[in-house]
N, CA, C and O atoms as CSV, one atom per row, in Angstrom:
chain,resi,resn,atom,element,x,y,z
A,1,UNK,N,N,-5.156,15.884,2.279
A,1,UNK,CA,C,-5.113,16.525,0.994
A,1,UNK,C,C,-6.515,16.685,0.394
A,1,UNK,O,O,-6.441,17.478,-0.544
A,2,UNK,N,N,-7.629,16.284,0.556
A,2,UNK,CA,C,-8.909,15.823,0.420
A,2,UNK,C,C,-9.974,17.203,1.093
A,2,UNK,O,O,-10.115,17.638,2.236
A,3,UNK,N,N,-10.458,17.506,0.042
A,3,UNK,CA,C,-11.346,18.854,0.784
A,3,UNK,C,C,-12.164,17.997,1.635
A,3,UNK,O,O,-12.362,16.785,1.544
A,4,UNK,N,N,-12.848,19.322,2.952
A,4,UNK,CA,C,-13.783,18.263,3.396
A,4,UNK,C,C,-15.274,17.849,2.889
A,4,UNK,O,O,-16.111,17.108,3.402
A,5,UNK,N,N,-15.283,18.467,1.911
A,5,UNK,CA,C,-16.787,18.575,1.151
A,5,UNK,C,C,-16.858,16.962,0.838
A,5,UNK,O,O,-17.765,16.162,1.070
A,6,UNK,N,N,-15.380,16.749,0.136
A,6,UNK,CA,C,-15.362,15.103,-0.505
A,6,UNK,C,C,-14.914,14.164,0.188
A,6,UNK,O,O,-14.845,13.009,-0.232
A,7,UNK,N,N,-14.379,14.700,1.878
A,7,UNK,CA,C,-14.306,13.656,2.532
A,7,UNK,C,C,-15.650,13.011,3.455
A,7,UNK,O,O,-15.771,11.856,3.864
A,8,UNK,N,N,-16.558,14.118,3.620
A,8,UNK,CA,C,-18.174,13.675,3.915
A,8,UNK,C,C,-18.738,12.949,2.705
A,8,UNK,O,O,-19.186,11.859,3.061
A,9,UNK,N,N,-18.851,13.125,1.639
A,9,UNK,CA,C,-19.261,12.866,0.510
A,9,UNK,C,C,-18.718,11.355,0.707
A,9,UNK,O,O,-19.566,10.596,1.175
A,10,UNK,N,N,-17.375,10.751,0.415
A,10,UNK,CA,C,-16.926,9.377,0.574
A,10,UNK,C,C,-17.019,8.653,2.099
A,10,UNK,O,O,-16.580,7.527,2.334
A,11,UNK,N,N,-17.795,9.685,3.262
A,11,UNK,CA,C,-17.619,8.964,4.296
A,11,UNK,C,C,-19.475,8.938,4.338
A,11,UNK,O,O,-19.961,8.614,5.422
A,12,UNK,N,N,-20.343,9.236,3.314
A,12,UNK,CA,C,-21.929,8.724,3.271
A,12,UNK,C,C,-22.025,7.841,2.336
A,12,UNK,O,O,-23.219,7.552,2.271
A,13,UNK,N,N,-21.236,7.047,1.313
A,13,UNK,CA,C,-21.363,6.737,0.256
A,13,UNK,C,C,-21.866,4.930,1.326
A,13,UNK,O,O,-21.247,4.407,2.253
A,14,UNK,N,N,-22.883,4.578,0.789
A,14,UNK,CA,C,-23.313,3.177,1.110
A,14,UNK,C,C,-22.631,1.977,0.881
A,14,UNK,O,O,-22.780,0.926,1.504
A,15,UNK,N,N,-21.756,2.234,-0.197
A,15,UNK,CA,C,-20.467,0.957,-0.119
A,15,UNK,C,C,-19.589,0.615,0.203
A,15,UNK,O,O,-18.930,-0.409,0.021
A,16,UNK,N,N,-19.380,2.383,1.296
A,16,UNK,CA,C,-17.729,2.284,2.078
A,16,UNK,C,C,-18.542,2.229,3.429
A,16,UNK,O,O,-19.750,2.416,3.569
A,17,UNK,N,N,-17.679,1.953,4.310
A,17,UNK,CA,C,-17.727,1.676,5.984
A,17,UNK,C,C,-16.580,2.290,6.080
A,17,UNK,O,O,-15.679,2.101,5.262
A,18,UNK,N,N,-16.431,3.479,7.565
A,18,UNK,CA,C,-14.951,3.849,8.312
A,18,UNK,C,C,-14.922,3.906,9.055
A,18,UNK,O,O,-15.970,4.432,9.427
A,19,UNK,N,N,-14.064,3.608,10.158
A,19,UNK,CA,C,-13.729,3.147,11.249
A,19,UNK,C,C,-12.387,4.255,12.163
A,19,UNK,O,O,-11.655,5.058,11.583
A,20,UNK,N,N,-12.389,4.120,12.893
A,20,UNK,CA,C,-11.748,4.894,13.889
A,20,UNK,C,C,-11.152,3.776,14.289
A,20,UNK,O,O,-11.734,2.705,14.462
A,21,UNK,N,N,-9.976,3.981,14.451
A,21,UNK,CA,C,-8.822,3.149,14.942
A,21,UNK,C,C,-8.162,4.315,16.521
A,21,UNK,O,O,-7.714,5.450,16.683
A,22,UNK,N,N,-8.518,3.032,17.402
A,22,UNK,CA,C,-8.116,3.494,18.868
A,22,UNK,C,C,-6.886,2.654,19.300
A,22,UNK,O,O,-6.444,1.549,18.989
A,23,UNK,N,N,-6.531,3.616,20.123
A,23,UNK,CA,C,-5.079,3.135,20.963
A,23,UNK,C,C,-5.192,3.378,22.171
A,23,UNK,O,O,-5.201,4.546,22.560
A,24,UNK,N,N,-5.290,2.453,22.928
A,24,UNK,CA,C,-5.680,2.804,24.792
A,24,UNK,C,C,-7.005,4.053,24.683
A,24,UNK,O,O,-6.944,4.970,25.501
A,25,UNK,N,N,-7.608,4.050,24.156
A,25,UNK,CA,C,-8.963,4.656,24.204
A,25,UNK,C,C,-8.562,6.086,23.503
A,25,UNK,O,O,-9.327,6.945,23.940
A,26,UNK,N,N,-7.810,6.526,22.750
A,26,UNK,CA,C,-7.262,7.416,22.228
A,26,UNK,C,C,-7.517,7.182,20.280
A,26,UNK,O,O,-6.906,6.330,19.634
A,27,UNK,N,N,-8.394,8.022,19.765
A,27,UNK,CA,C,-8.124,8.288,18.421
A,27,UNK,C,C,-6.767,8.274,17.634
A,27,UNK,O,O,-6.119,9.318,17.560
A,28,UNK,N,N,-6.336,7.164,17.068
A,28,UNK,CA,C,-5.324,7.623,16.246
A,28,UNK,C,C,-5.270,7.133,14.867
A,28,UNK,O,O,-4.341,6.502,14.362
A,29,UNK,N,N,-6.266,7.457,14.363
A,29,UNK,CA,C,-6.213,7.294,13.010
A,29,UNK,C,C,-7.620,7.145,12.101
A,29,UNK,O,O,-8.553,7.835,12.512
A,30,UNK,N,N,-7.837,6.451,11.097
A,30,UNK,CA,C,-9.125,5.837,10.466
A,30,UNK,C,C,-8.720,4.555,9.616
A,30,UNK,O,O,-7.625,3.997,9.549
A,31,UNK,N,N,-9.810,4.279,9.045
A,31,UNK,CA,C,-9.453,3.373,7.859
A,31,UNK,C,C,-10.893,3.578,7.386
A,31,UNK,O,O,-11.779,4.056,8.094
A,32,UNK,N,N,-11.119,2.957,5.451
A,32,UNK,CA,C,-12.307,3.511,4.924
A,32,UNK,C,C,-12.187,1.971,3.652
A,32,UNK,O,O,-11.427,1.733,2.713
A,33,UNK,N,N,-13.351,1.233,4.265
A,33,UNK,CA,C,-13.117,0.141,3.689
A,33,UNK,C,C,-14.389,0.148,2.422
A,33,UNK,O,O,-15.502,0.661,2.538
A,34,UNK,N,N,-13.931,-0.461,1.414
A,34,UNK,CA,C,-14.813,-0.149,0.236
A,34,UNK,C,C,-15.165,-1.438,-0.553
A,34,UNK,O,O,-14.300,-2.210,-0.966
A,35,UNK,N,N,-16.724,-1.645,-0.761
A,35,UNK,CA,C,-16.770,-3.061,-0.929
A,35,UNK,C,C,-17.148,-2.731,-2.594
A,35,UNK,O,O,-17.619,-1.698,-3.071
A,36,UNK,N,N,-16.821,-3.792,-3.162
A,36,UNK,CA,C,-16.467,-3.880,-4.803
A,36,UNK,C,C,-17.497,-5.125,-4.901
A,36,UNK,O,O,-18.029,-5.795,-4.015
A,37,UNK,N,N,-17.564,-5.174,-6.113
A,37,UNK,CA,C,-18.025,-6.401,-6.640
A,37,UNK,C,C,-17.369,-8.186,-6.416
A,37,UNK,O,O,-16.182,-8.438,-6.213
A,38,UNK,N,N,-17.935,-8.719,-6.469
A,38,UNK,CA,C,-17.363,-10.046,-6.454
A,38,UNK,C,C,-16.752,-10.476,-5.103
A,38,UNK,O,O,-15.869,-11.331,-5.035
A,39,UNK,N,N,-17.314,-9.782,-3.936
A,39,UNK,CA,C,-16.434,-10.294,-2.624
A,39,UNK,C,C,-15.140,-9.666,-2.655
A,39,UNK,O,O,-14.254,-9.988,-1.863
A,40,UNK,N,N,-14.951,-8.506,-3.816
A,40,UNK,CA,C,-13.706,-7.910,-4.161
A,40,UNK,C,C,-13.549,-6.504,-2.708
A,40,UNK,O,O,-14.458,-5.674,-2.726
A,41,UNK,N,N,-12.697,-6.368,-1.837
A,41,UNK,CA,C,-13.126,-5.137,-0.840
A,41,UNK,C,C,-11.633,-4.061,-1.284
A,41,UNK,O,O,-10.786,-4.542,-2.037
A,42,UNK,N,N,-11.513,-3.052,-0.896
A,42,UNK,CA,C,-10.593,-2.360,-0.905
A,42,UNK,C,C,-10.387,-1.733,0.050
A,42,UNK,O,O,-11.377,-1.803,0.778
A,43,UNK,N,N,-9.043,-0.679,0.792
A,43,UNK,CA,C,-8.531,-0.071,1.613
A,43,UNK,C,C,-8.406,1.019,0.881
A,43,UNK,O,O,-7.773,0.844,-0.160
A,44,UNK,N,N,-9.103,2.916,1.227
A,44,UNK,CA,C,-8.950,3.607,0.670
A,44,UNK,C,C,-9.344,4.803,1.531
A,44,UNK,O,O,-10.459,5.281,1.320
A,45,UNK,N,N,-8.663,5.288,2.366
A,45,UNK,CA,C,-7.290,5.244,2.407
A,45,UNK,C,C,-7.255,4.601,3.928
A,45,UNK,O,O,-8.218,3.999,4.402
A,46,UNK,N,N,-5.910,4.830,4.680
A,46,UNK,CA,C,-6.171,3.827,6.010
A,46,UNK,C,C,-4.889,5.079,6.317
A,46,UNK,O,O,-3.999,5.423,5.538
A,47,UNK,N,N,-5.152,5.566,7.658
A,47,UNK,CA,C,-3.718,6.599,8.072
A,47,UNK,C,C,-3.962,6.564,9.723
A,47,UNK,O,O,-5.009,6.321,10.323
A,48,UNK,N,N,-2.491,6.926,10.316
A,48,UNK,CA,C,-2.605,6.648,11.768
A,48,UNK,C,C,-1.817,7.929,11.968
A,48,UNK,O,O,-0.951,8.151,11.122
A,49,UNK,N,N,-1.975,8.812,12.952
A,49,UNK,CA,C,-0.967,10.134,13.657
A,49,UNK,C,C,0.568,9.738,13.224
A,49,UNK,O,O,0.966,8.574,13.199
A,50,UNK,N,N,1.224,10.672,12.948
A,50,UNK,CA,C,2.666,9.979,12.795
A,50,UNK,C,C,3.195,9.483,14.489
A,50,UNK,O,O,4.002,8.583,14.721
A,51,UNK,N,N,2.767,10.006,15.120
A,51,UNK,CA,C,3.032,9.639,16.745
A,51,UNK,C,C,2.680,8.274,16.973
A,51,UNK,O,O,3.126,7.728,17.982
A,52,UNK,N,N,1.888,7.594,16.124
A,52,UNK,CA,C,1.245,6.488,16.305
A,52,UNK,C,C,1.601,5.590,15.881
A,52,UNK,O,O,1.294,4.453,16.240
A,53,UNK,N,N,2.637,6.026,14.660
A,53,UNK,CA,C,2.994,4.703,13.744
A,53,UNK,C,C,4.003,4.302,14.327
A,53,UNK,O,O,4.740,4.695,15.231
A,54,UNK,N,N,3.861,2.890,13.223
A,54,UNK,CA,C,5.455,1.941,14.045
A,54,UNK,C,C,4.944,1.326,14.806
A,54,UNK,O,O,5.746,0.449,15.128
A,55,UNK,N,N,3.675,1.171,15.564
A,55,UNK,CA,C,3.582,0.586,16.843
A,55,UNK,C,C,2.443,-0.537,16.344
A,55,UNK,O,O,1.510,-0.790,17.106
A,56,UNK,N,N,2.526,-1.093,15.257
A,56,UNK,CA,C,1.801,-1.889,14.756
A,56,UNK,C,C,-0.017,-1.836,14.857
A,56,UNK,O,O,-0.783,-2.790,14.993
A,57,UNK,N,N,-0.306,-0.516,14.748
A,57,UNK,CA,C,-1.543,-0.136,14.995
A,57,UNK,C,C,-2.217,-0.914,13.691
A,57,UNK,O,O,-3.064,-1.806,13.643
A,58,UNK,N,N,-1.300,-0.020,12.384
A,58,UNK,CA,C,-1.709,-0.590,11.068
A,58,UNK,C,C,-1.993,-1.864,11.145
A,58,UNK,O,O,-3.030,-2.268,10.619
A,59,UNK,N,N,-1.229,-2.642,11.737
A,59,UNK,CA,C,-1.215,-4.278,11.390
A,59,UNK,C,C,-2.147,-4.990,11.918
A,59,UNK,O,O,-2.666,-6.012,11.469
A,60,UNK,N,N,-2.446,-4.192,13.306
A,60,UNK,CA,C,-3.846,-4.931,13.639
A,60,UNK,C,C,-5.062,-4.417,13.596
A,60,UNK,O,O,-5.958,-4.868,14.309
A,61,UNK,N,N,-5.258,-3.366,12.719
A,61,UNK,CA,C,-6.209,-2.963,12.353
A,61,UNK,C,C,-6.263,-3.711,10.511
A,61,UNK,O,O,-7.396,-3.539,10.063
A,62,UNK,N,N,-5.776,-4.088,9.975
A,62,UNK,CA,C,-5.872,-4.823,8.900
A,62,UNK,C,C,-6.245,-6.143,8.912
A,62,UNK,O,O,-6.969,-6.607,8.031
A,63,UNK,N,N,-5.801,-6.820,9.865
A,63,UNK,CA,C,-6.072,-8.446,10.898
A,63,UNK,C,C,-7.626,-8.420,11.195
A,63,UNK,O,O,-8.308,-9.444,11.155
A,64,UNK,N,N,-8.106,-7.234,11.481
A,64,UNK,CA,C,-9.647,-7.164,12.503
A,64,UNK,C,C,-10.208,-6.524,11.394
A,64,UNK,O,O,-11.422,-6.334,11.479
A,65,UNK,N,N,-9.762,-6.217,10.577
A,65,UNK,CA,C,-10.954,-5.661,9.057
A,65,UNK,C,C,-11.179,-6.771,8.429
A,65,UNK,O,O,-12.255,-7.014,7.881
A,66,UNK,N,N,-9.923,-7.764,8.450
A,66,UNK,CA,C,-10.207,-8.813,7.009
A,66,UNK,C,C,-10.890,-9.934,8.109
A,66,UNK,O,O,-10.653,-11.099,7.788
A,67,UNK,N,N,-11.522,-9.804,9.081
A,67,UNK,CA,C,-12.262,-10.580,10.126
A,67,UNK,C,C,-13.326,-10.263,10.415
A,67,UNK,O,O,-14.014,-10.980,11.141
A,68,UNK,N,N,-13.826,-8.919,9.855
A,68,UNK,CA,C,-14.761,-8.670,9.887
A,68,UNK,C,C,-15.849,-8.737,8.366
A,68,UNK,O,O,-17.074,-8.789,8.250
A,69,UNK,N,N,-14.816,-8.707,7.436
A,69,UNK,CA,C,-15.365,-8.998,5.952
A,69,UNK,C,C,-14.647,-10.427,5.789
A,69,UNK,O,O,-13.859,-10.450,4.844
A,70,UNK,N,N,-14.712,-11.122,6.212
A,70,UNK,CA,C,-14.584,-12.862,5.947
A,70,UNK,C,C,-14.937,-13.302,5.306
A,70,UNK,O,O,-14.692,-14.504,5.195
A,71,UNK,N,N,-15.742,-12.668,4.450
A,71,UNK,CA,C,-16.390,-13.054,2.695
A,71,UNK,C,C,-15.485,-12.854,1.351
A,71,UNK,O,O,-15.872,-13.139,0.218
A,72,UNK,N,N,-13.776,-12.127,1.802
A,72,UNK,CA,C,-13.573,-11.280,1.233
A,72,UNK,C,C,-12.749,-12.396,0.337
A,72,UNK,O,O,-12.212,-13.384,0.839
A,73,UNK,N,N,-12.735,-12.018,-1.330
A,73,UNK,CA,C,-12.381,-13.134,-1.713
A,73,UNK,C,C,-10.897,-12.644,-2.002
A,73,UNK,O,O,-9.965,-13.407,-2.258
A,74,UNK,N,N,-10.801,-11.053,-1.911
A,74,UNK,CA,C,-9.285,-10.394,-2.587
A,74,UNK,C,C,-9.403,-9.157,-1.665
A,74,UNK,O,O,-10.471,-8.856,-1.133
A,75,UNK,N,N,-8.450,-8.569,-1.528
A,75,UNK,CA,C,-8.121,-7.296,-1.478
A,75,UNK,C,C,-7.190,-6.269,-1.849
A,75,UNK,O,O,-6.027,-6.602,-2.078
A,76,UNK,N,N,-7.641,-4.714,-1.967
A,76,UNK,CA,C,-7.005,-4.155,-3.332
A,76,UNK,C,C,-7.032,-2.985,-2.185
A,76,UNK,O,O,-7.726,-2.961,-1.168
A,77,UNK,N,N,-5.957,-1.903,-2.700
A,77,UNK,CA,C,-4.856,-0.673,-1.818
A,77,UNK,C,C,-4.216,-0.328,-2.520
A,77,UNK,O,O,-3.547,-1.051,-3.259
A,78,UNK,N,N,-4.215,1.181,-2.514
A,78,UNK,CA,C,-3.365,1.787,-3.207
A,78,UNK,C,C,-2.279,3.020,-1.718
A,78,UNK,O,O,-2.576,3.238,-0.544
A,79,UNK,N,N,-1.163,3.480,-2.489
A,79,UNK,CA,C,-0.390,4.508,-2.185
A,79,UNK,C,C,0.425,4.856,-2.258
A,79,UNK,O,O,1.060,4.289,-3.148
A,80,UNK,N,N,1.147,5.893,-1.600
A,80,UNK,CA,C,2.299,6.988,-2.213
A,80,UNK,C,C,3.358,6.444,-2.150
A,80,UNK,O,O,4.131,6.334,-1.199
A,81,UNK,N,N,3.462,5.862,-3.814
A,81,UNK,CA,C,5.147,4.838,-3.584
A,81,UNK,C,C,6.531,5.781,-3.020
A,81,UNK,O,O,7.664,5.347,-2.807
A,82,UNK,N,N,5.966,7.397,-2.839
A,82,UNK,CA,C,7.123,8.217,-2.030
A,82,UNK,C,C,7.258,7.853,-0.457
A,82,UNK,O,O,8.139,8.246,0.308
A,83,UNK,N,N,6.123,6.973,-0.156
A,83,UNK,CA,C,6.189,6.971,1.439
A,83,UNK,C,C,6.333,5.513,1.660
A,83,UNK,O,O,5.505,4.603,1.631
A,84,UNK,N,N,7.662,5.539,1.900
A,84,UNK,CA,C,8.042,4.168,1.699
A,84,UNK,C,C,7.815,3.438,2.940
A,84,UNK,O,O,7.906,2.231,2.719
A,85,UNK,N,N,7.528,3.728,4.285
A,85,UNK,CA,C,6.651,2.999,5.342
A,85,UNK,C,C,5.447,2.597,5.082
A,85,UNK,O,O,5.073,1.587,5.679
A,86,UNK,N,N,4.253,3.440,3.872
A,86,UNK,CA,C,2.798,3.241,3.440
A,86,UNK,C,C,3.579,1.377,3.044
A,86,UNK,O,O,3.494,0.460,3.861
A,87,UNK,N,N,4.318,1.224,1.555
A,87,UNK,CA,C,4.722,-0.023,1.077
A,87,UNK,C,C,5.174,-0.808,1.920
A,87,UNK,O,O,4.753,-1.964,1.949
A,88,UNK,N,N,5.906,-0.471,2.595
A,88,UNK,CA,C,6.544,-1.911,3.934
A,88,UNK,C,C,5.415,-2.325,4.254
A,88,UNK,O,O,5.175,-3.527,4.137
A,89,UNK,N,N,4.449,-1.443,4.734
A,89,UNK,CA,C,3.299,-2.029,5.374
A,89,UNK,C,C,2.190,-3.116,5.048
A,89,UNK,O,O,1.652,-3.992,5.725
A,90,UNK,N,N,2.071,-2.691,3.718
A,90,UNK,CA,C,1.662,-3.457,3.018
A,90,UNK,C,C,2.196,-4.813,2.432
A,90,UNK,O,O,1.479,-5.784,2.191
A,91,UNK,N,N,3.751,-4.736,2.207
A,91,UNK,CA,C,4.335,-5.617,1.706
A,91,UNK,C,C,4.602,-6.896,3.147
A,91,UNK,O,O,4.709,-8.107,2.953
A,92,UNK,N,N,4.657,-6.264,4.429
A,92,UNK,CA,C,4.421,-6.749,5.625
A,92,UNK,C,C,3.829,-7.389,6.109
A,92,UNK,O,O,4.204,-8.130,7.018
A,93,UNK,N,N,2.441,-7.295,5.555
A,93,UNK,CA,C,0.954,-7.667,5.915
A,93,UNK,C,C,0.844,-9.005,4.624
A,93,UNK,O,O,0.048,-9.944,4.608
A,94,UNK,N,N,1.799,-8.717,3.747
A,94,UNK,CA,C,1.379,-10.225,2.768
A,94,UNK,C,C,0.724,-9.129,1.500
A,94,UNK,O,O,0.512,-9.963,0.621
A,95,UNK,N,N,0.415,-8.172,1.076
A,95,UNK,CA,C,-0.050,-7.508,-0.172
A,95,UNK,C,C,0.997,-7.828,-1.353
A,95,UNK,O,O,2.224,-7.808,-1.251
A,96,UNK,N,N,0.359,-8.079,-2.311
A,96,UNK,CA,C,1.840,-7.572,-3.067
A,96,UNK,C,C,1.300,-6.143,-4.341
A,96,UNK,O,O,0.294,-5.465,-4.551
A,97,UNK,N,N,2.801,-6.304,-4.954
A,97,UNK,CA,C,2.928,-4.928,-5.211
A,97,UNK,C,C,2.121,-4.827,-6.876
A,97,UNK,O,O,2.932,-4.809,-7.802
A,98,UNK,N,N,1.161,-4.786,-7.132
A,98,UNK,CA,C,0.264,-5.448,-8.445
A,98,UNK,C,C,1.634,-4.663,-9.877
A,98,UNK,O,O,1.440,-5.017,-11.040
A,99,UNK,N,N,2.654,-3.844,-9.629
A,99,UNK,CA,C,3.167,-3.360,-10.560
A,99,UNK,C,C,2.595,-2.183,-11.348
A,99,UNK,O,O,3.439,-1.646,-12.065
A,100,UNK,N,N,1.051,-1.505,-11.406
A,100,UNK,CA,C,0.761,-0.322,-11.404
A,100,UNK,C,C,0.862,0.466,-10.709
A,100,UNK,O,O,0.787,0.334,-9.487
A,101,UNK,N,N,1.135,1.886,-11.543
A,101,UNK,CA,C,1.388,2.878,-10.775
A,101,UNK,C,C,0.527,4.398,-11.515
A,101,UNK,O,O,-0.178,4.369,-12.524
A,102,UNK,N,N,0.672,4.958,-11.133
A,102,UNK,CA,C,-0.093,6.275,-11.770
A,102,UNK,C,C,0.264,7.760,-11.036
A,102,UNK,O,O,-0.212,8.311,-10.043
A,103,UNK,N,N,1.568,8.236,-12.212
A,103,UNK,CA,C,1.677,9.414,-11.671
A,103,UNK,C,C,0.635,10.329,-11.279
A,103,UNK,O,O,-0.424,10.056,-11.846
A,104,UNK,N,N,0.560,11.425,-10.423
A,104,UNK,CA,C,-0.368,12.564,-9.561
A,104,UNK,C,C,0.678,13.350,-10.254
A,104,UNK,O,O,0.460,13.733,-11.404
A,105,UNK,N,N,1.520,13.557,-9.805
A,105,UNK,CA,C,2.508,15.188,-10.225
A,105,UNK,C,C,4.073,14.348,-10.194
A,105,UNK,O,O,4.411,13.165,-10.194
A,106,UNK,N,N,4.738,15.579,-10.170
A,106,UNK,CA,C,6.559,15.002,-10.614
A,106,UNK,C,C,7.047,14.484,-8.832
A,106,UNK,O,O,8.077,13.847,-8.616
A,107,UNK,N,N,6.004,14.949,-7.645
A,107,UNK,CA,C,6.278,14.689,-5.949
A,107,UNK,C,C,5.855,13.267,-5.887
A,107,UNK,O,O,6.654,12.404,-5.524
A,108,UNK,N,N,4.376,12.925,-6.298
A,108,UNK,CA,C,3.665,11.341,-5.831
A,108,UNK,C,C,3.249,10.784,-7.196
A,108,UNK,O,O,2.679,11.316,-8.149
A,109,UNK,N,N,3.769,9.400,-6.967
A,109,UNK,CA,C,3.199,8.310,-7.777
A,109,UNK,C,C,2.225,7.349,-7.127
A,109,UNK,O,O,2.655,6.695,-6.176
A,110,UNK,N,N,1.174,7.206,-7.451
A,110,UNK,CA,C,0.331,6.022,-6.286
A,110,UNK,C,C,0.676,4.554,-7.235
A,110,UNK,O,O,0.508,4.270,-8.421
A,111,UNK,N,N,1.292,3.745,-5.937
A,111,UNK,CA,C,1.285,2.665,-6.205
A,111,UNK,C,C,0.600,1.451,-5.834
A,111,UNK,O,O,0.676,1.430,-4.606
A,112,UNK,N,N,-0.184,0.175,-6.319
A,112,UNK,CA,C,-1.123,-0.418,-5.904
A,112,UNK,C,C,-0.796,-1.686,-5.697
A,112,UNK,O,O,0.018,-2.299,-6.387
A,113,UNK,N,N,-1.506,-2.216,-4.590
A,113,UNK,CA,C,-1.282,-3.456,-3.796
A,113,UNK,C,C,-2.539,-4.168,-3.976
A,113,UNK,O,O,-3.619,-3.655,-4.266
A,114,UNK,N,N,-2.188,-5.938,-3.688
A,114,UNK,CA,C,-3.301,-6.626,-3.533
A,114,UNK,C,C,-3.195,-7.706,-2.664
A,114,UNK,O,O,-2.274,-7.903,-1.872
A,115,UNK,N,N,-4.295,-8.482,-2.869
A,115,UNK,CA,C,-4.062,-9.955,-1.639
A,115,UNK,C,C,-5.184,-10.795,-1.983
A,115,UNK,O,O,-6.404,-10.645,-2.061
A,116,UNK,N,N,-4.552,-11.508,-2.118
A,116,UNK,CA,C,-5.806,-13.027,-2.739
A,116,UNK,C,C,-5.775,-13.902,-1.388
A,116,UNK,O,O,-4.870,-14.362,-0.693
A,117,UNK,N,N,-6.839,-13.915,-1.350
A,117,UNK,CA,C,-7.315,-14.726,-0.081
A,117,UNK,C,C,-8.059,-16.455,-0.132
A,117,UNK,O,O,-8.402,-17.010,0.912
């Protein structure tokens, strides 16, 4: 949904890192990790091929991020409380559901997750 003007723009920004998430040597997905203040990091956004999901790609690519920022004192995620696999996933992984939300239009509400570590 993201022009690509502003997806280069958030993929030079010096406080995010993104990553390519592989499957048997195959591209299937990214993740775009964003470091905050206070040891505070965030997930913004993290997506895998729909061919890809289900197969716990997400899950261990969340395992090997929070292992690679081992400083991390919390972590914060947002998304489309319409895509109710985005929330399992999260709720899966141990996030919980912080109770904000913020309509986009009358289709998506983004809803936000966290994790105290």
């Amino acid at each position: 949904m993201k022009t690509l003007e502003r997806t280069i723009t958030q993929i030079n920004h010096s406080f995010a890192d993104y990553f390519i998430i592989h499957h048997l040597e195959v591209a299937v997905g990214g993740i775009r990790v964003v470091k905050k203040d206070n040891q505070i990091y965030s997930v913004s956004p993290i997506f895998v091929l729909p061919e890809h999901q289900g197969k716990g790609n997400a899950q261990e690519v969340f395992t090997m991020v929070e292992q690679i920022y081992d400083d991390a004192k919390s972590w914060k995620s947002g998304t489309i409380l319409q895509e109710k696999g985005n929330c399992y996933l999260y709720e899966k992984i141990g996030y919980k559901n912080t109770g904000t939300t913020k309509v986009i239009n009358d289709k998506m509400t983004m809803v936000f997750y966290g994790n105290h570590l």
